[in-house]
N, C-alpha and C positions, 0 to 999 in steps of 0.2 A: 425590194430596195435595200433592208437591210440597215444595220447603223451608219451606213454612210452621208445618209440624209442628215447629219447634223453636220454637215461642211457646205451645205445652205441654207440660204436666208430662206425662212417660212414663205417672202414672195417669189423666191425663185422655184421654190417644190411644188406652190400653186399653179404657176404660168409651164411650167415643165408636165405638170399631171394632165393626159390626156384620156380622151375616150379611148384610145387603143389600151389606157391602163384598166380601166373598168372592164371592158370585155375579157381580158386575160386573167382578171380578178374570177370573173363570171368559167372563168374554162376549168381555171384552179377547185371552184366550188362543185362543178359538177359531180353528182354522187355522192356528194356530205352536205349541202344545207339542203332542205326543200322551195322549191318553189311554191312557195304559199298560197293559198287562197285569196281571189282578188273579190269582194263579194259586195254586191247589191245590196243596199240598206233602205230599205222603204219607210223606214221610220226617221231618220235623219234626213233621206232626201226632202220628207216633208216638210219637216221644220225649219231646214235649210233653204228650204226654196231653188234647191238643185240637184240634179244628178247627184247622191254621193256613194262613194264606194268604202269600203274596210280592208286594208290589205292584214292579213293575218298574221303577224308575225309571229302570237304567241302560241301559231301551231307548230312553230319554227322547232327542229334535233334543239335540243337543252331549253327550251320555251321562248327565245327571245331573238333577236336579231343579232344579238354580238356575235352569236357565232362565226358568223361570214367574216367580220373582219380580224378575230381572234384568229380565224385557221387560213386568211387568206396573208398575215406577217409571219404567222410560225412556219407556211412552209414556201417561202422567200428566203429562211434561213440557212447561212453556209455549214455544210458537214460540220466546222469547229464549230458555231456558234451552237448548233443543234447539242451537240458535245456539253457544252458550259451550262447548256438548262436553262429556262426561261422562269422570269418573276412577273408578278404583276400586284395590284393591288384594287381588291372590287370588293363591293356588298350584296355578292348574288351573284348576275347575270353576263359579267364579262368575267367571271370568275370560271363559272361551269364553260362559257365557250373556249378560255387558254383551256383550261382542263380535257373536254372534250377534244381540242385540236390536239393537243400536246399528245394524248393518248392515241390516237389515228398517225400520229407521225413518228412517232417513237421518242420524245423528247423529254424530260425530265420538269415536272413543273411547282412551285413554289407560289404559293395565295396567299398575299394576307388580309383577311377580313379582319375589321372591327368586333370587337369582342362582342360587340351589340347584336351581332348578325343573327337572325333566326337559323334553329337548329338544322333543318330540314334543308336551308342552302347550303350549312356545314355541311354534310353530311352527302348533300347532293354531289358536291366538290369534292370530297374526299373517295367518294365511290366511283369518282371518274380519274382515278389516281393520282390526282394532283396531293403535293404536302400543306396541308391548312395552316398556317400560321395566324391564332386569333389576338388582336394587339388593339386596344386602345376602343373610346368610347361614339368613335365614327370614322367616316373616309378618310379625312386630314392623318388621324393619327396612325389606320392603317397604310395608307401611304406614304408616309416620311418613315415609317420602318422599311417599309419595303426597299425602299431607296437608300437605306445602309446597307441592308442585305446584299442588295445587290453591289454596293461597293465592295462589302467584307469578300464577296464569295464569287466575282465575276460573271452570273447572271446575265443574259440577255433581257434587257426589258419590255414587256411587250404592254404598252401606253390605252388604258381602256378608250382612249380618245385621240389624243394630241401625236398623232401617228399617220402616214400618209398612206401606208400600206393598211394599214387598219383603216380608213377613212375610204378608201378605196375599195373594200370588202363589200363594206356596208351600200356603198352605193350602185352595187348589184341588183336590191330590193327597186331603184327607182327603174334599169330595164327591164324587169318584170311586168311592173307597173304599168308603163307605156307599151310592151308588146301586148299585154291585155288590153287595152283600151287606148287605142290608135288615138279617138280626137281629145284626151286628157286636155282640162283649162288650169287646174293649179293641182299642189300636192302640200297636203299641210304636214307637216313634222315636226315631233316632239323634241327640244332640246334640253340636255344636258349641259355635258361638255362642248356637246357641239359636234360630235363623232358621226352621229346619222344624218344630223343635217346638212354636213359639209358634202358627207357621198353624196345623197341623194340631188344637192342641189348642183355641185359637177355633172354627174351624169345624165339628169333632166336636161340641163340648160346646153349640154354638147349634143344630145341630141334631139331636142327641138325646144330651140330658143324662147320659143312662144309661151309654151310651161311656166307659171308664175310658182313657184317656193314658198311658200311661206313655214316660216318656223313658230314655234307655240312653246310657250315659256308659264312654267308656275307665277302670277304674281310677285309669290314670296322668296324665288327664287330664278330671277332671273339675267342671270352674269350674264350673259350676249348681248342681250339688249342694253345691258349697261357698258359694256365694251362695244359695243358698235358705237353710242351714244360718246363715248371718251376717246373712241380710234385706240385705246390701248386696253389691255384683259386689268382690270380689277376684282380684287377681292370684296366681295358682299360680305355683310357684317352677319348673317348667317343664310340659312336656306332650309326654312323649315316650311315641308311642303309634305302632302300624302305620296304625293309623285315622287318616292322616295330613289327611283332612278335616273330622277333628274334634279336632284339636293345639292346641285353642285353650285359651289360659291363663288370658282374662279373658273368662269371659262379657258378654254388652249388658245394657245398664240398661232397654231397652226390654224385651226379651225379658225378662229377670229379670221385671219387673211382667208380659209376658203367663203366664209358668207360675207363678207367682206365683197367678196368679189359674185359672186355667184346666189347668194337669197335677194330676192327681192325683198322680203318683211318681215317682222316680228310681229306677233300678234300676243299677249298676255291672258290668263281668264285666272277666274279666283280657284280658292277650295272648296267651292261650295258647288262651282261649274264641272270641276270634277270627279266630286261624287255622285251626281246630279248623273254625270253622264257613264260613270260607271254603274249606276241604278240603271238605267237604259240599256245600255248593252244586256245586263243579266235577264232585264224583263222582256226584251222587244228579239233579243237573238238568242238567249241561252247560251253566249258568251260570260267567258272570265278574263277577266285582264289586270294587271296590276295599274297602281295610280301613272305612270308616265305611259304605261299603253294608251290608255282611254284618253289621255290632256291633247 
């Protein structure tokens, strides 16, 4: 779609985004994400008192699910804009998938993390030839750089969330999902920005309605449910969470209007429920996952 999505209203790019956009998302991805593992949990079904399953994402190319919608906006890109090189700004995991995309399509890319960042994601980024730019003491402050940069220097930006091509990428994981397991009752997803919950709960609910959403929020950080709760995205007075990939204070306006329209519910758990269940994964699957994986 490209920057011309901002010459509508966030309800007109909801009501306009169809299932014919996800599948061509899904044709785009062919032979750069994996289709993950959809896997049987015997130990959560217990405790749960139902069927449940794990979709794998952190076996996903660069370990996480950005990828999909990282490389399903960069190569929507016009020859010029490919040209002018693409920015972003992440703590990790939308960072290595611009990079990884950027690198797979020839395009020039610009990261700025937080100077806070663990080395190992530097370094992960910059070995995927992205330019690392480290600025500031978290997301907020690597992001309001990034967003001069790209004034100064004409960058395409590509939005680790608040993006409808990018929102779109992501909710590729929810056809997987359902072509694994035909009679699916709901799909819980972990929110941040709101970037996976938006795809997955488009894509679930166009094709088959019955599919209940629900979205899963840090206690201590959860901007959706405070913006759904207000009808408009507020800023949290902060977001200190282990689920460090979902620290986000200010929900997207875009995403707001996709759950908005399309989750059914928000569900909250503490830090305590989170490590609780990140100890379980490691004991009962021999799994690793970061804190927003496991939440």
């Amino acid at each position: 779609m490209g920057e011309e999505q901002t010459t509508q209203t966030d309800e007109e790019v909801v009501a306009s985004t169809g299932i014919s956009d996800i599948y061509a998302a899904a044709k785009r991805l062919e032979g750069i994400v994996r289709k993950t593992p959809l896997t049987y949990s015997e130990f959560f079904s217990d405790i749960s008192g139902c069927s449940t399953y794990l979709k794998l994402e952190n076996l996903q190319t660069t370990g996480a699910f950005k990828l999909r919608g990282a490389y399903n906006r960069i190569s929507l890109l016009t020859e010029e804009e490919k040209n002018r090189g693409v920015i972003t700004a992440s703590a990790g995991n939308h960072a290595q998938g611009v990079a990884y995309a950027s690198q797979k399509l020839g395009v020039r890319a610009v990261i700025c993390m937080p100077a806070t960042t663990p080395i190992l994601k530097v370094e992960a980024t910059r070995a995927l030839g992205a330019t690392v730019i480290l600025h500031g003491n978290g997301f907020d402050d690597a992001y309001a750089r990034s967003l001069e940069l790209q004034k100064e220097k004409g960058y395409v930006y590509i939005h680790p969330f608040n993006d409808r091509d990018v929102i779109v990428g992501q909710g590729t994981i929810a056809l997987e999902v359902i072509d694994a397991l035909k009679d699916i009752d709901a799909i819980l997803v972990p929110i941040g920005g709101g970037g996976l919950s938006s795809g997955i709960a488009l894509a679930a609910k166009l094709v088959n309605p019955q599919v209940k959403v629900i979205g899963v929020e840090p206690e201590n950080a959860a901007c959706m449910k405070a913006a759904l709760s207000c009808g408009r995205t507020i800023t949290l007075p902060s977001a200190d969470t282990v689920a460090d990939g979902c620290a986000v204070r200010t929900a997207g306006k875009l995403t707001l209007e996709f759950c908005r329209r399309y989750l059914d519910e928000i569900i909250t758990v503490s830090e305590m429920d989170i490590m609780s269940a990140l100890l379980s994964l490691i004991e009962k699957h021999k799994l690793i996952a970061e804190g927003a994986g496991v939440l």
